[in-house]
Each structure stands twice: as C-alpha cells, then as structure tokens.
N, C-alpha and C positions, 0 to 999 in steps of 0.2 A: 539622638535620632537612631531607630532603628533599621535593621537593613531594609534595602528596598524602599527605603526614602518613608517609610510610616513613621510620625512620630513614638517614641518611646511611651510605654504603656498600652498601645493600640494592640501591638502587634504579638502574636506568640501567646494569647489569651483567648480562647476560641467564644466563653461569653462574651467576651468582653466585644468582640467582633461583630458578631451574632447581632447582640445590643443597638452596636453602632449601626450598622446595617439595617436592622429594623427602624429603627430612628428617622435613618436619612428614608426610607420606603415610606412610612408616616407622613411625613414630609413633604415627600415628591408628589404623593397622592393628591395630599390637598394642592398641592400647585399645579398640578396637571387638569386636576379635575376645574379649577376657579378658574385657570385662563388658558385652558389647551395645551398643547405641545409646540406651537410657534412663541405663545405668550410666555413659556415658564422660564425662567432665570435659576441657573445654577447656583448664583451668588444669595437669591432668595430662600430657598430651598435650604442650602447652607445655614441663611442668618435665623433660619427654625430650627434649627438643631445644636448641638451640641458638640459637632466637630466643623469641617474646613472644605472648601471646594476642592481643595486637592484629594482631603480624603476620599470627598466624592468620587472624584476623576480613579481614584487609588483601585475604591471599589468594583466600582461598577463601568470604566474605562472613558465614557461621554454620556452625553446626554442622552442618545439616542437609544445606547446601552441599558439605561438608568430607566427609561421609560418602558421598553422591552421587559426589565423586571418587576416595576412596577405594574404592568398589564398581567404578565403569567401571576403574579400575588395575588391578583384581583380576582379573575377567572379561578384560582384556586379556593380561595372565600368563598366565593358564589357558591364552587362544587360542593366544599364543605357544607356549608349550610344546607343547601341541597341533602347533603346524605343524611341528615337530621331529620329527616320529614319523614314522620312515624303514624300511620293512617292503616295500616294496616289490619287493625280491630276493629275497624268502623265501617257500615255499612256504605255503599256506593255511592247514595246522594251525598251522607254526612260525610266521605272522606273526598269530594271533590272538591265540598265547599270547603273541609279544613286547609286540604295543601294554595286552593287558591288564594285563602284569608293568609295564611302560611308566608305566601309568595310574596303577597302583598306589604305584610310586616317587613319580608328583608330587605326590600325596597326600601321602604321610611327607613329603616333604622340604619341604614347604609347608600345615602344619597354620592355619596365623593365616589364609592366603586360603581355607580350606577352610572355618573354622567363621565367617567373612564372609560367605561367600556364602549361608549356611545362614541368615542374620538376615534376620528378612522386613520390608523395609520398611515395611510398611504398621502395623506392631505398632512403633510408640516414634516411626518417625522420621519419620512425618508421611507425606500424601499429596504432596505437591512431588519426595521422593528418589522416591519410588514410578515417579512419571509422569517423572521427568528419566530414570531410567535408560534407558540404550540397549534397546532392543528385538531380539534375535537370534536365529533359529533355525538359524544354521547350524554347524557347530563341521567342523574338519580333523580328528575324532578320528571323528567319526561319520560323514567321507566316506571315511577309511580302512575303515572295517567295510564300507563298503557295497561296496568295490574287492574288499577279501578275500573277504567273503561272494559275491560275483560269482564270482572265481574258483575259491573251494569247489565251489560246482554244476557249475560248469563241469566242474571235474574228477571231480565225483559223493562226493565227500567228505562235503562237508555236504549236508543237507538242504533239500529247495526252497522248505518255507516258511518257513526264517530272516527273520526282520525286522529289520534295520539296527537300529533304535532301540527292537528287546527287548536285541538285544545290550547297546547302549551305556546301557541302562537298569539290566542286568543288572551291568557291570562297575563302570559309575558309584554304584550303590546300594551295590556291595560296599564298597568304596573308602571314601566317604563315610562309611559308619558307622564304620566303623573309626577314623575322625580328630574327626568332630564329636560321635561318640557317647562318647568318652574326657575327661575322665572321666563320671559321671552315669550311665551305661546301664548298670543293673544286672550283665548278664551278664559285658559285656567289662572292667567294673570289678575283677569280681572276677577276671577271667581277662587281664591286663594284654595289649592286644592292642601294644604296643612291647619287651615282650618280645622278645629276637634273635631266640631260639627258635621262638614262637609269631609271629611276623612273617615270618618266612621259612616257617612252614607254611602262614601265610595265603596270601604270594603267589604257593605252588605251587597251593596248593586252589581262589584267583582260575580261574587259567588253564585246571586241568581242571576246574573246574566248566563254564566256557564251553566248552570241547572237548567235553565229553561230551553236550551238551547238541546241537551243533550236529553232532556224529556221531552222534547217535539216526537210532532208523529213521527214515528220511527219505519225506516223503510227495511222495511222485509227484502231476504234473499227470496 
C-alpha cells in the first residue's frame, strides 16, 4: 500500500493516474447520465471500471465532488467540439446550415453528455456541485452565428434583426430535444427520432427551419 492509503502501483505514476481518472469519468458519465444524480451508485460506477470505490472517494473526495467533474468534462467537450466548427469559407446561407447540421451531429453522436448537461444540479446533487461549477457565457458556436449573421446583412441576405442567441437558442433547443427527450416525450417516443430515416429528415428540417427564418422579410433600420 502506498502512502496516503492508494494502493501500490496507483500512485507516484502520473499516466497511470490520468488513466484511472479518465476511466472512473467514463463511467460516472454513463451512470449519471442513465439514472441521474439521486439514482447513481458509487458501488456501480466502481463495478465499470477498473479500480475501487475508495479509489473513487481517493480521487475525486464524494459523489457530489465526482459529479462536479464529471459536468466541467462535459461542458468542456461540448466547447471543444464547438471550436472545431470551420465555416468560415462558406457563404452565409451554406455556413448556417453547415454549423446547424454540425450542431446537430454532436448531439447524435454524444447522447450521455447531452442528457448531463440537462440534470439540474440543484434538484439531487446538492448546493456545493451547483456553486463549484464553472460559470460561462461564452461558447465558439455562438461567436460563429454572430460572424455568419454579420456577414448575412452584409450581403442583404438575412435579415437585420437576427439575434445571435435567438439563433443558437433556436438550433440548440432543436438539437436537445431530440437527444434528452428520447426516450419519455411522448411524441418523439412514438415517432423514434434515431430512426435513419426520420433523423436525416430532422437534420435537413434543422437547417431550413433556420434559413427560412433568417431569409424572412427582413426588417430594415
């Protein structure tokens, strides 16, 4: 046993740490995200992984701790992903509907951080995860809208009173139900929104819904 109560081999190895650490966040994610913050079990979350509830406790101090960084992981993927979004070569109708279709992909392809982010702290995990997490209002997906919608006017395409963050309100809302509301929401329940079919109609409909919206008559200053 090494000092500090970590078993031998854990500790004094910084990948090796790293590793673990990652593991147990894997993890916690799916347990967080399958049955919330009142539903997840330590012991669960543990019996996924590769090390020990103490390790847990070792790492990241409780549960509530362990969820606190399991949420900042999450929000930081998102921003990541976010900075990836490369539109900038493309004219204004074709880069609204790329970063929407964009939007829409990291959605699908990241359902566990999508219904995380949806869990409200303040409802299971206490006032501490509430007040630890990071604070941010800035996102690369919503200074892209503001670039495109810039260049819309410019060019008299769009409309002059788009508002950045009706858009990213508009695309993000879309997005979102479709991932946290699966299953449970009656309609998409019954209308499976992971359907090939019905998923590739969504994320054509995504994009002209925004297009159409931002090519209305446009109201002049």
């Amino acid at each position: 046993m090494a000092s500090g109560g970590v078993p031998a081999g854990r500790s004094g190895r910084g990948g090796d740490a790293d590793r673990t650490r990652a593991e147990i966040l894997d993890a916690a994610t799916q347990e967080f995200a399958r049955v919330g913050y009142a539903g997840a079990r330590i012991d669960e979350i543990a019996a996924r992984t590769r090390t020990t509830k103490r390790m847990i406790y070792y790492f990241f101090g409780g549960k509530e701790q362990l969820f606190t960084a399991v949420l900042e992981r999450a929000h930081g993927m998102i921003r990541a992903a976010e900075q990836r979004l490369d539109v900038a070569r493309l004219d204004p109708v074709a880069a609204i509907r790329r970063l929407a279709q964009l939007t829409f992909d990291q959605h699908e392809q990241h359902p566990d951080l999508i219904r995380l982010v949806s869990i409200d702290p303040g409802h299971g995990a206490g006032r501490g995860a509430a007040s630890e997490r990071p604070a941010t209002t800035d996102s690369p997906a919503l200074d892209a809208i503001r670039r495109i919608l810039a260049a819309g006017r410019a060019r008299d395409v769009f409309r002059a009173d788009a508002d950045a963050v009706d858009v990213y309100a508009m695309i993000s809302a879309f997005c979102f139900l479709r991932v946290a509301g699966r299953p449970g929401y009656g309609p998409l329940s019954a209308h499976d929104p992971a359907d090939p079919v019905r998923r590739e109609r969504h994320r054509a409909l995504l994009a002209d819904m925004v297009i159409a919206y931002l090519a209305a008559e446009r109201t002049r200053d």
